[in-house]
PDB file of N, CA, C and O in Angstrom:
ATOM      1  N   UNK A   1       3.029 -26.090 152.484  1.00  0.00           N
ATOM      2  CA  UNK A   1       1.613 -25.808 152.383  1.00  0.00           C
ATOM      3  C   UNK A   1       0.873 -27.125 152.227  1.00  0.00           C
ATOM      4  O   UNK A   1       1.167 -27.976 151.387  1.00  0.00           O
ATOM      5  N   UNK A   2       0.037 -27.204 152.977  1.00  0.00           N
ATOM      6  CA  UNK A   2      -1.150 -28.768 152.845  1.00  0.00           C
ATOM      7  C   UNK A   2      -1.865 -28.413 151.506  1.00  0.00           C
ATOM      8  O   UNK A   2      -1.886 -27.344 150.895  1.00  0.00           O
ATOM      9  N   UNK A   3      -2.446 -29.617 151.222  1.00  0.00           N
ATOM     10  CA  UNK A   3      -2.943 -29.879 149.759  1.00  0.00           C
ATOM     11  C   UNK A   3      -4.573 -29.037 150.184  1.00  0.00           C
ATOM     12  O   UNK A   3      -5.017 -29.436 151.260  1.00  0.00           O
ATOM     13  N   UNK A   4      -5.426 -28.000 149.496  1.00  0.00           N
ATOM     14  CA  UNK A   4      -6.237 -27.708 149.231  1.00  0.00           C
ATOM     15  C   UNK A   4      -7.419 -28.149 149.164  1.00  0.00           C
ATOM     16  O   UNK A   4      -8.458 -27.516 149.348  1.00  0.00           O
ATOM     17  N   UNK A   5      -7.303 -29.118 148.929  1.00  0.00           N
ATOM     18  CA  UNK A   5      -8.278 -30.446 148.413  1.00  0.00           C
ATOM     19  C   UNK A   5      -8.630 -31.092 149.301  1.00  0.00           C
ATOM     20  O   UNK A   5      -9.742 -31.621 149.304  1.00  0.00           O
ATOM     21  N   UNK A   6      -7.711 -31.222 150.350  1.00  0.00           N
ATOM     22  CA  UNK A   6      -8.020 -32.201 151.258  1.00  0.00           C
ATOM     23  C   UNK A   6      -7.580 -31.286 152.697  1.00  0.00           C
ATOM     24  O   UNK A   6      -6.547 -31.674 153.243  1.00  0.00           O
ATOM     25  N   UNK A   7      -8.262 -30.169 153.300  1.00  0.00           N
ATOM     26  CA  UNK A   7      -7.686 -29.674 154.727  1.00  0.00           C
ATOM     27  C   UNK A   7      -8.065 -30.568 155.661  1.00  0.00           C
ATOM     28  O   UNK A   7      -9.096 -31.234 155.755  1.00  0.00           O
ATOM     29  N   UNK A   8      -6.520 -30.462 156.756  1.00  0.00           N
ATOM     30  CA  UNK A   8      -5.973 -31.576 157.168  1.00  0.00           C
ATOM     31  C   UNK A   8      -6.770 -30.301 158.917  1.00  0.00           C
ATOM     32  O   UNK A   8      -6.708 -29.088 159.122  1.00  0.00           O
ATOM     33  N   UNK A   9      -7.412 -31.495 159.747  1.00  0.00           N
ATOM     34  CA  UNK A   9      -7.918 -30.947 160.650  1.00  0.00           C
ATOM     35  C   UNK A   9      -7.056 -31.505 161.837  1.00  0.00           C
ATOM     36  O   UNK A   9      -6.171 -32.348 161.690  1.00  0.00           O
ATOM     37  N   UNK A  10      -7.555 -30.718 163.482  1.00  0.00           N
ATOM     38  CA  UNK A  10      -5.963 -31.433 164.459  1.00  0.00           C
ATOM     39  C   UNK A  10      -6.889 -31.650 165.574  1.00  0.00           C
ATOM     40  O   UNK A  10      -7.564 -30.808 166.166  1.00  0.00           O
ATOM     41  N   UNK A  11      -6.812 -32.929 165.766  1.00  0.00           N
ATOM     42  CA  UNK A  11      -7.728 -33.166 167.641  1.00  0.00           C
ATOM     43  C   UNK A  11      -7.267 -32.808 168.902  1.00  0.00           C
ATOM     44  O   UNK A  11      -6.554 -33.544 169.585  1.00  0.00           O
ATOM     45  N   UNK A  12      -7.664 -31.653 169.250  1.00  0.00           N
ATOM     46  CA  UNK A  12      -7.675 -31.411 170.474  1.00  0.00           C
ATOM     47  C   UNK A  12      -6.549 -32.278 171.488  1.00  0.00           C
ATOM     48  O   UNK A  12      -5.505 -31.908 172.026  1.00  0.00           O
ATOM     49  N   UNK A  13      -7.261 -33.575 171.481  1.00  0.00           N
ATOM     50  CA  UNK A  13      -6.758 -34.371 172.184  1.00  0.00           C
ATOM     51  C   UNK A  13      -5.624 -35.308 172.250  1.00  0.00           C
ATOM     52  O   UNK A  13      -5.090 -36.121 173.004  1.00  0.00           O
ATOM     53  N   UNK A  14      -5.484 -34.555 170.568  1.00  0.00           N
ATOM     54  CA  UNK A  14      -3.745 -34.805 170.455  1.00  0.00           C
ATOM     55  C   UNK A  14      -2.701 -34.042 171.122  1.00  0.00           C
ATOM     56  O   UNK A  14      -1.510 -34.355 171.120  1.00  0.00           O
ATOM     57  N   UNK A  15      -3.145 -33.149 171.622  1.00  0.00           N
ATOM     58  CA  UNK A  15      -2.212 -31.583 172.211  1.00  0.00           C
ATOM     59  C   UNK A  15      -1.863 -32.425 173.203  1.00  0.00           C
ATOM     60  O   UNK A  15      -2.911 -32.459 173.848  1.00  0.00           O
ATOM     61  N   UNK A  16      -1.029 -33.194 173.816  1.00  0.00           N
ATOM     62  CA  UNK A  16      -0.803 -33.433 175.294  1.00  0.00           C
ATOM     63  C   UNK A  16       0.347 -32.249 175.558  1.00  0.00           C
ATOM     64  O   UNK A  16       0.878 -31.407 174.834  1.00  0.00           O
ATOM     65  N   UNK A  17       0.448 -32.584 176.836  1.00  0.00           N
ATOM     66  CA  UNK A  17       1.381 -31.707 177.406  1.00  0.00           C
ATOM     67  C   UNK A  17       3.158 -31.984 176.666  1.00  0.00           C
ATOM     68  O   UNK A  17       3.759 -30.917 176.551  1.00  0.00           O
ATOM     69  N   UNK A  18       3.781 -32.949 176.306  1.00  0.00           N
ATOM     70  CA  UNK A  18       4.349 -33.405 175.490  1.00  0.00           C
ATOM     71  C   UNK A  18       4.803 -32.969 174.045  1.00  0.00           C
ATOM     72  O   UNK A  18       5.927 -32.604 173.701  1.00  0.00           O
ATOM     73  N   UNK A  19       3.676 -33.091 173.288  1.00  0.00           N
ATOM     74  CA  UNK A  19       3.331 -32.478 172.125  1.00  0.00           C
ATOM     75  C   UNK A  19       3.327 -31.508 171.730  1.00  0.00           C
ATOM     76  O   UNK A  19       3.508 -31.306 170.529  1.00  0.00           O
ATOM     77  N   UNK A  20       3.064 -30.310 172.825  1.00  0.00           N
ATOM     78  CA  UNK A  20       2.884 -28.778 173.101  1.00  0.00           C
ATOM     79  C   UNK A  20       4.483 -28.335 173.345  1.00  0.00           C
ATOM     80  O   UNK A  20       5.214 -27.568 172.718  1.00  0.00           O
ATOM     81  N   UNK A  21       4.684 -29.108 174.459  1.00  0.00           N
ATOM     82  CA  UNK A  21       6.389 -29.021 174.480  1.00  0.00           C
ATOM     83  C   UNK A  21       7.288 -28.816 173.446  1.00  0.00           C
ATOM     84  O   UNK A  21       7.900 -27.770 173.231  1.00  0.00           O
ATOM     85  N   UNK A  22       7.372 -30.196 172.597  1.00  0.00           N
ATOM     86  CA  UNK A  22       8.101 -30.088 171.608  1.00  0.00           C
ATOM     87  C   UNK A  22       7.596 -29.415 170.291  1.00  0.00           C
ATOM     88  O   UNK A  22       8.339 -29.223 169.329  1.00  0.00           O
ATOM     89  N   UNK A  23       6.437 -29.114 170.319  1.00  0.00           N
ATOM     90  CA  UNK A  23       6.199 -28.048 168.968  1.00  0.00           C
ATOM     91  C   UNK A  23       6.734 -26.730 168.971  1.00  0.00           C
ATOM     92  O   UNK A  23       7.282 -26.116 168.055  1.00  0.00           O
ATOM     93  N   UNK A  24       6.372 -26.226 170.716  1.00  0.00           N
ATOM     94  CA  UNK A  24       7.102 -24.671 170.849  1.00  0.00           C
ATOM     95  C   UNK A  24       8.616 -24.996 170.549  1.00  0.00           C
ATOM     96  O   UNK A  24       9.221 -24.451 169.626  1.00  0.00           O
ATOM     97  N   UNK A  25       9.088 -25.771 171.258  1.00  0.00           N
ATOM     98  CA  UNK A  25      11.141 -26.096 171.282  1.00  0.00           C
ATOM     99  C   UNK A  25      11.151 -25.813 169.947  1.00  0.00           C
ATOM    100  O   UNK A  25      11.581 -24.705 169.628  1.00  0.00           O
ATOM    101  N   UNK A  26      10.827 -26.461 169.203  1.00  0.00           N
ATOM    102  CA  UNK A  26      10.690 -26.991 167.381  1.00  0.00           C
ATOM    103  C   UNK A  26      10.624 -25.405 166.861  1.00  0.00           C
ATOM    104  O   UNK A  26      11.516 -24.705 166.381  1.00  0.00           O
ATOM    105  N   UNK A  27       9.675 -25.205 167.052  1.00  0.00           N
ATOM    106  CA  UNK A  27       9.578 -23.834 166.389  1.00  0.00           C
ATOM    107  C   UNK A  27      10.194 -22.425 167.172  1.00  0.00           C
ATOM    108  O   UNK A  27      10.049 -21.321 166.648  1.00  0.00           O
ATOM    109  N   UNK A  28      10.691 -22.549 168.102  1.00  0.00           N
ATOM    110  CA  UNK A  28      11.512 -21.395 168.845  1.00  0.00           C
ATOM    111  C   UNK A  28      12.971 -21.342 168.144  1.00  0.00           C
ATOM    112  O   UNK A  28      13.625 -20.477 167.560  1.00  0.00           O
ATOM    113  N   UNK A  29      13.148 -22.652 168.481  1.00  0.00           N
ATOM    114  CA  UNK A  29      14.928 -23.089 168.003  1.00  0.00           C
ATOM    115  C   UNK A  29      14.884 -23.348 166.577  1.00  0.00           C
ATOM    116  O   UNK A  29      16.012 -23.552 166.127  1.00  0.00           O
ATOM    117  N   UNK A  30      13.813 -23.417 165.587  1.00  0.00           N
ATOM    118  CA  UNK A  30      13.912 -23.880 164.259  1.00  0.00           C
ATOM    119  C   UNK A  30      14.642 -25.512 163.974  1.00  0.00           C
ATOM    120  O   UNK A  30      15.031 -26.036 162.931  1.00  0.00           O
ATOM    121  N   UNK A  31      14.614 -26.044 165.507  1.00  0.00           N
ATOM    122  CA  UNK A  31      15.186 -27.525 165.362  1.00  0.00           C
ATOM    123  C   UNK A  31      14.384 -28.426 164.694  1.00  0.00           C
ATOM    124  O   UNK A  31      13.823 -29.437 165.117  1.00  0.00           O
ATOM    125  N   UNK A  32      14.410 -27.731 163.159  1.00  0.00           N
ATOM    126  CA  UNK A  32      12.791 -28.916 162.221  1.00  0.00           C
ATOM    127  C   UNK A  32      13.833 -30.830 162.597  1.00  0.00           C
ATOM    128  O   UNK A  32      13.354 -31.801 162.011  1.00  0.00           O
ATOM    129  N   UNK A  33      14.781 -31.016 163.286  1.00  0.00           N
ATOM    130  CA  UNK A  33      15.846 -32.324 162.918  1.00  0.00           C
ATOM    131  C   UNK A  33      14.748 -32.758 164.192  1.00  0.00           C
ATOM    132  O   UNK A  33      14.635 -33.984 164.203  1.00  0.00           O
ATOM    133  N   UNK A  34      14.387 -32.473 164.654  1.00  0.00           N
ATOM    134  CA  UNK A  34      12.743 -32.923 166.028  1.00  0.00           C
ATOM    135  C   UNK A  34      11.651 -33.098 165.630  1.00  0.00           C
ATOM    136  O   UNK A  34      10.736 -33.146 166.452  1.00  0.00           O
ATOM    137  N   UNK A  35      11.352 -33.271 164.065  1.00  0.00           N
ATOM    138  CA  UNK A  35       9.899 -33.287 163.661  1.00  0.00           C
ATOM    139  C   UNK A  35       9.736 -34.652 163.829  1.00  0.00           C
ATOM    140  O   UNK A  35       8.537 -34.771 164.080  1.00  0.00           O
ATOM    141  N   UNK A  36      10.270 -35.811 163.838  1.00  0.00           N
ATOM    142  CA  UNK A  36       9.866 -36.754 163.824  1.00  0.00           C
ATOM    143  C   UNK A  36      10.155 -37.330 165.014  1.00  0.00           C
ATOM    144  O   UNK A  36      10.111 -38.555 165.126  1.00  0.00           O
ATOM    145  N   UNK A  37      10.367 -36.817 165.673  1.00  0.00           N
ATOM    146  CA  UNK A  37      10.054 -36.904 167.371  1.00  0.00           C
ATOM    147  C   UNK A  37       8.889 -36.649 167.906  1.00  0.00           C
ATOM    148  O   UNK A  37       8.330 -37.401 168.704  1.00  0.00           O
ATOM    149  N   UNK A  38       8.313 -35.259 167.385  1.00  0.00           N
ATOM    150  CA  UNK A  38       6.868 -34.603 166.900  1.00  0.00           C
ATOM    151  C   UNK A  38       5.710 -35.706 166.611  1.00  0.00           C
ATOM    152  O   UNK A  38       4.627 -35.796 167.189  1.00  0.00           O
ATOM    153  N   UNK A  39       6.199 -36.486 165.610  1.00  0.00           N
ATOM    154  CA  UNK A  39       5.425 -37.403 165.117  1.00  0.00           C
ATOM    155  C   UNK A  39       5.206 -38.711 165.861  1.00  0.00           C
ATOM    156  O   UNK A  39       4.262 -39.493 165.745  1.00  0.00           O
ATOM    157  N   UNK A  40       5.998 -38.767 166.445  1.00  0.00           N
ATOM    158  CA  UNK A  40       6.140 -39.906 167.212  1.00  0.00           C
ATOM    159  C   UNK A  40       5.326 -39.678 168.611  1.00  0.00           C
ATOM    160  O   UNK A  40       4.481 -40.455 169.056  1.00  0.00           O
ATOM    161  N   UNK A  41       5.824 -38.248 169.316  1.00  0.00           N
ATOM    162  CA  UNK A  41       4.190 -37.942 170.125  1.00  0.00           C
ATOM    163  C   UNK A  41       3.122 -37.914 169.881  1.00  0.00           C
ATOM    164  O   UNK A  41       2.243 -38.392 170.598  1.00  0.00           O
ATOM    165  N   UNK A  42       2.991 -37.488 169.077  1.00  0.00           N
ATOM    166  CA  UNK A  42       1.075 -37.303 168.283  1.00  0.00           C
ATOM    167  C   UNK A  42       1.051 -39.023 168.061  1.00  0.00           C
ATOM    168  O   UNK A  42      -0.060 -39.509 168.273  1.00  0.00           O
ATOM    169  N   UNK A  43       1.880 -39.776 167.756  1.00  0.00           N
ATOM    170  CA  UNK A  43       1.251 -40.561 167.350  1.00  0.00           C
ATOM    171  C   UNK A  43       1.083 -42.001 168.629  1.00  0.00           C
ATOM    172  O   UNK A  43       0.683 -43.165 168.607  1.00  0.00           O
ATOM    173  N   UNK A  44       1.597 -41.147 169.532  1.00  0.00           N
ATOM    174  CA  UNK A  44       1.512 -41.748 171.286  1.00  0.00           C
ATOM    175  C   UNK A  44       0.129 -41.018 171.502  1.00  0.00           C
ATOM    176  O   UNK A  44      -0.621 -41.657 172.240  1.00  0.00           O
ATOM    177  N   UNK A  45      -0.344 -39.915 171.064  1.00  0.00           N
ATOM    178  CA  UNK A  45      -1.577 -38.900 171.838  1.00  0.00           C
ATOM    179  C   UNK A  45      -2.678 -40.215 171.177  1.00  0.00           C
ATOM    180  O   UNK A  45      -3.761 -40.321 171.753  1.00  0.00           O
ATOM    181  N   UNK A  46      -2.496 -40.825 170.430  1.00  0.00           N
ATOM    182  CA  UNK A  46      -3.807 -40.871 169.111  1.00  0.00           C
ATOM    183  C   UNK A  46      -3.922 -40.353 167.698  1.00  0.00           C
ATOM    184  O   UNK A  46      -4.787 -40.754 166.919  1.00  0.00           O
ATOM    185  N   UNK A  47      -2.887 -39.321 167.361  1.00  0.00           N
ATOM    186  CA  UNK A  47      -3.037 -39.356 166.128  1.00  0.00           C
ATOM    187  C   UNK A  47      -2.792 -40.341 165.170  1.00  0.00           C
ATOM    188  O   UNK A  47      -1.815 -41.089 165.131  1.00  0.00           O
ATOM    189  N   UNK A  48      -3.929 -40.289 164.244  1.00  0.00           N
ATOM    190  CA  UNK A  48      -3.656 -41.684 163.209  1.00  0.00           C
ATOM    191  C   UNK A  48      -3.901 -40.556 161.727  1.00  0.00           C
ATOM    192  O   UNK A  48      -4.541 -41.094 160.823  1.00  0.00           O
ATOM    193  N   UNK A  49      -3.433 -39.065 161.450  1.00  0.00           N
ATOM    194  CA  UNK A  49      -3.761 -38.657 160.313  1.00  0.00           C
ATOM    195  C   UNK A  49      -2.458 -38.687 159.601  1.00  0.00           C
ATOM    196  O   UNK A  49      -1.711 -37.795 160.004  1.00  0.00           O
ATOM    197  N   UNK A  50      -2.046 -39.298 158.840  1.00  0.00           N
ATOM    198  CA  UNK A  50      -0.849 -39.752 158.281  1.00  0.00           C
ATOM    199  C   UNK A  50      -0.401 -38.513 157.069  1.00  0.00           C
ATOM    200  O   UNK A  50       0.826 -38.421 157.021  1.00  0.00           O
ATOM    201  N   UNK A  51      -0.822 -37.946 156.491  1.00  0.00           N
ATOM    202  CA  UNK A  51      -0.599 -36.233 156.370  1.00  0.00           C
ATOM    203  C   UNK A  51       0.168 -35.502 157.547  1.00  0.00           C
ATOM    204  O   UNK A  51       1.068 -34.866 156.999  1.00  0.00           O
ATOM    205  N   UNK A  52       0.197 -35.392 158.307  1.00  0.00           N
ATOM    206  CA  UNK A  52       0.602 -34.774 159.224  1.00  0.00           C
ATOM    207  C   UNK A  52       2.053 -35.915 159.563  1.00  0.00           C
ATOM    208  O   UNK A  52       3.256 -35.716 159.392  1.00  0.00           O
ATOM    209  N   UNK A  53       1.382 -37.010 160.048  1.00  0.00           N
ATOM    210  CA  UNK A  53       2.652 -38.233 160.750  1.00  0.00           C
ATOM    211  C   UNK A  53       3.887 -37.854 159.518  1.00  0.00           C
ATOM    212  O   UNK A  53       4.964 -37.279 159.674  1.00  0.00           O
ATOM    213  N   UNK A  54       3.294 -38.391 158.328  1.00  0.00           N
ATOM    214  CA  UNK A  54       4.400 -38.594 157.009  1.00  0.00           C
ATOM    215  C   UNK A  54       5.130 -37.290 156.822  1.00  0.00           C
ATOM    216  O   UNK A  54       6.297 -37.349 156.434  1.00  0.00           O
ATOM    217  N   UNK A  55       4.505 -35.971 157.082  1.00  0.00           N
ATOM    218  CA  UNK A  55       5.115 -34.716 156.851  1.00  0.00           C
ATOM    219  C   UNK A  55       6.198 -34.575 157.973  1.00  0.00           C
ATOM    220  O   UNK A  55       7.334 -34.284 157.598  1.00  0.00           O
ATOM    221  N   UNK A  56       6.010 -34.718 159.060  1.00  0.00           N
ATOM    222  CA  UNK A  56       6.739 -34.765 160.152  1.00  0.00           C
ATOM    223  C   UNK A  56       8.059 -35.297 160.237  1.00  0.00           C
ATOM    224  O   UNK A  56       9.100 -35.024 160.835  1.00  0.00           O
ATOM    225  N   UNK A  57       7.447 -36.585 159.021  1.00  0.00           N
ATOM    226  CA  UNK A  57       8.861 -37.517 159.199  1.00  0.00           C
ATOM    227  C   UNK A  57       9.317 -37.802 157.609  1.00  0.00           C
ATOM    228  O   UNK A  57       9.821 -38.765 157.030  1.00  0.00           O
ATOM    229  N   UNK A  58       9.017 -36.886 157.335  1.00  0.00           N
ATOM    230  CA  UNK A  58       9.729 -36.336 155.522  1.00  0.00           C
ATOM    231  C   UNK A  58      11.017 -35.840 155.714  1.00  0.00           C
ATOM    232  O   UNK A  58      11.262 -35.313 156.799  1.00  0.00           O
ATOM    233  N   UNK A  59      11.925 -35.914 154.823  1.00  0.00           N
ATOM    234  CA  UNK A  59      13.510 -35.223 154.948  1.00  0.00           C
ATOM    235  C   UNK A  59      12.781 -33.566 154.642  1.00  0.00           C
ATOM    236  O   UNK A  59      13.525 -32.599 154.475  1.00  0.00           O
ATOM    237  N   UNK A  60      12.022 -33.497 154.622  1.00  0.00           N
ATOM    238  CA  UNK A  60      11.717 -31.699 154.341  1.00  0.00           C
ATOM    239  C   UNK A  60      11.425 -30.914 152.843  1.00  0.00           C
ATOM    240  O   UNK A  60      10.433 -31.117 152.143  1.00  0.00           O
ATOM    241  N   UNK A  61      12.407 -30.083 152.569  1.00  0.00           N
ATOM    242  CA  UNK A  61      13.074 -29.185 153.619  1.00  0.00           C
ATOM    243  C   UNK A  61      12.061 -28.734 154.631  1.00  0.00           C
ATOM    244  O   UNK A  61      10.931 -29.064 154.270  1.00  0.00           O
ATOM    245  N   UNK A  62      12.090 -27.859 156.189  1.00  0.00           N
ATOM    246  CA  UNK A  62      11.145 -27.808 157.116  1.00  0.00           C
ATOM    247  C   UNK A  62      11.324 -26.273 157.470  1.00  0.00           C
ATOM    248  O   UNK A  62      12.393 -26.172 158.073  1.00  0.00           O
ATOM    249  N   UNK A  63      10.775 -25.169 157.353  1.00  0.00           N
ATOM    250  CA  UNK A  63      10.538 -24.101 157.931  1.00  0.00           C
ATOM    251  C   UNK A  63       9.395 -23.678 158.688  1.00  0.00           C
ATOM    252  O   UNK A  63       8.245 -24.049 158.453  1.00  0.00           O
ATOM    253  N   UNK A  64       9.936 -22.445 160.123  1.00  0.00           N
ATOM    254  CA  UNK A  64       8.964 -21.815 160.154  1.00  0.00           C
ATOM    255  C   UNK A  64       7.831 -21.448 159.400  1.00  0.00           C
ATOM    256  O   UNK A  64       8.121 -20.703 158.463  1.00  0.00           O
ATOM    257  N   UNK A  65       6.422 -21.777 159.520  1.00  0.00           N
ATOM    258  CA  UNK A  65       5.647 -21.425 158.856  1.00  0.00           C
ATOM    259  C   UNK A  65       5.136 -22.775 158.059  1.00  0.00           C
ATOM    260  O   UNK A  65       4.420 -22.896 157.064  1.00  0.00           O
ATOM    261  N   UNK A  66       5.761 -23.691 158.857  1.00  0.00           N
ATOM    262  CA  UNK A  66       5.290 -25.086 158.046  1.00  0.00           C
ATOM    263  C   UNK A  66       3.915 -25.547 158.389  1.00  0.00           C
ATOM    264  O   UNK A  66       3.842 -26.181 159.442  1.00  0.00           O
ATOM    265  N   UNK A  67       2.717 -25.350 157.669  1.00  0.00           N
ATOM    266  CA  UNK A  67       1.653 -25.741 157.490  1.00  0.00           C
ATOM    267  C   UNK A  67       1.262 -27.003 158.869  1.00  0.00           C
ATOM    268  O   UNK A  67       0.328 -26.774 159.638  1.00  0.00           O
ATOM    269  N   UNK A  68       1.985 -28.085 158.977  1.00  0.00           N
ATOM    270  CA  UNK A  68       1.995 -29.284 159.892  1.00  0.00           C
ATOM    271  C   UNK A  68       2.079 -28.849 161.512  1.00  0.00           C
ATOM    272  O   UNK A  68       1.429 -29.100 162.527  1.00  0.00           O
ATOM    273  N   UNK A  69       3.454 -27.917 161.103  1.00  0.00           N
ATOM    274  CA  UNK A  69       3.639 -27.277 163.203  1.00  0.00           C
ATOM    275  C   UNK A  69       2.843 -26.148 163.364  1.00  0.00           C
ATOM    276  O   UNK A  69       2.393 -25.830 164.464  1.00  0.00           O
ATOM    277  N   UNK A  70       2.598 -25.400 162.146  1.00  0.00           N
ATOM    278  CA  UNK A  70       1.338 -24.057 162.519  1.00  0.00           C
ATOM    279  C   UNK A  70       0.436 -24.500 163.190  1.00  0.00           C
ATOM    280  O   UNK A  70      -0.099 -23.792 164.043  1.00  0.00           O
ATOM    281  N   UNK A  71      -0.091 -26.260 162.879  1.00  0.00           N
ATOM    282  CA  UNK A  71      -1.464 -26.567 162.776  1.00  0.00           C
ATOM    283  C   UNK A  71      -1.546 -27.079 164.245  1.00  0.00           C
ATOM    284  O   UNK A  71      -2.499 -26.936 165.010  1.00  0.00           O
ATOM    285  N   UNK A  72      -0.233 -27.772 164.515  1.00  0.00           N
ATOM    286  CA  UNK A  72      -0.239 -28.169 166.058  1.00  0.00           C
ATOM    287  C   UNK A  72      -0.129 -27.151 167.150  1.00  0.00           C
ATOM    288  O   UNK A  72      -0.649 -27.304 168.256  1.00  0.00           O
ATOM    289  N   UNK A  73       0.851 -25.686 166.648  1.00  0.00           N
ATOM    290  CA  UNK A  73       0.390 -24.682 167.355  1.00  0.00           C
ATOM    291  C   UNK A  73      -0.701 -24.063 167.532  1.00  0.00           C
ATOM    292  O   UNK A  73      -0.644 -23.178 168.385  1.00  0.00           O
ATOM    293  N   UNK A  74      -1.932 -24.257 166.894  1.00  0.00           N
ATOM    294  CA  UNK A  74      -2.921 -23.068 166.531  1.00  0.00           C
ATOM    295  C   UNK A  74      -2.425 -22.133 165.877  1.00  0.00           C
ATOM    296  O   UNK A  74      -2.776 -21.037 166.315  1.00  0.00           O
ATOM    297  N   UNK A  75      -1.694 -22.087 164.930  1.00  0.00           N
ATOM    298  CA  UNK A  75      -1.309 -20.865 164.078  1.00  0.00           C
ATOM    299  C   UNK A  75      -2.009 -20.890 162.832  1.00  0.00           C
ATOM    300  O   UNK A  75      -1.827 -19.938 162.073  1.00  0.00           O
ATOM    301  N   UNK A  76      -2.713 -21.737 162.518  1.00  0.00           N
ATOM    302  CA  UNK A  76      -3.276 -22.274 161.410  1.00  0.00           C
ATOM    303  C   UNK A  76      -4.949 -22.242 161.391  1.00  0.00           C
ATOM    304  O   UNK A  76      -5.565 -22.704 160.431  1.00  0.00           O
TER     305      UNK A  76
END
């Protein structure tokens, strides 16, 4: 769950085709061991929100329903 205090917003223009890729793989297969692969696209798109980068590339633990890949899916 993201901190309350501070909601963490997602640019558009981070979605590349790339990014979209590996968020569905990520979250179909539950392969969270790809989040920082994740991070490493967004952070090729332009992302510079380091909430998101640092969560990505945290040892976890990482589930479905993780606040960070909801947010890159639109589930959030």
């Amino acid at each position: 769950m993201g901190n309350p205090f501070r909601p963490v917003t997602f640019d558009s223009s981070w979605l590349t085709s790339t990014v979209s890729a590996l968020a569905a793989g990520i979250y179909t297969e539950s392969a969270f061991d790809r989040l920082p692969i994740l991070a490493d696209a967004l952070q090729d798109a332009g992302c510079d929100n380091e909430d998101i980068l640092t969560h990505f590339r945290s040892d976890g633990p990482h589930v479905k329903g993780c606040w960070a890949l909801d947010l890159v899916l639109g589930k959030a």
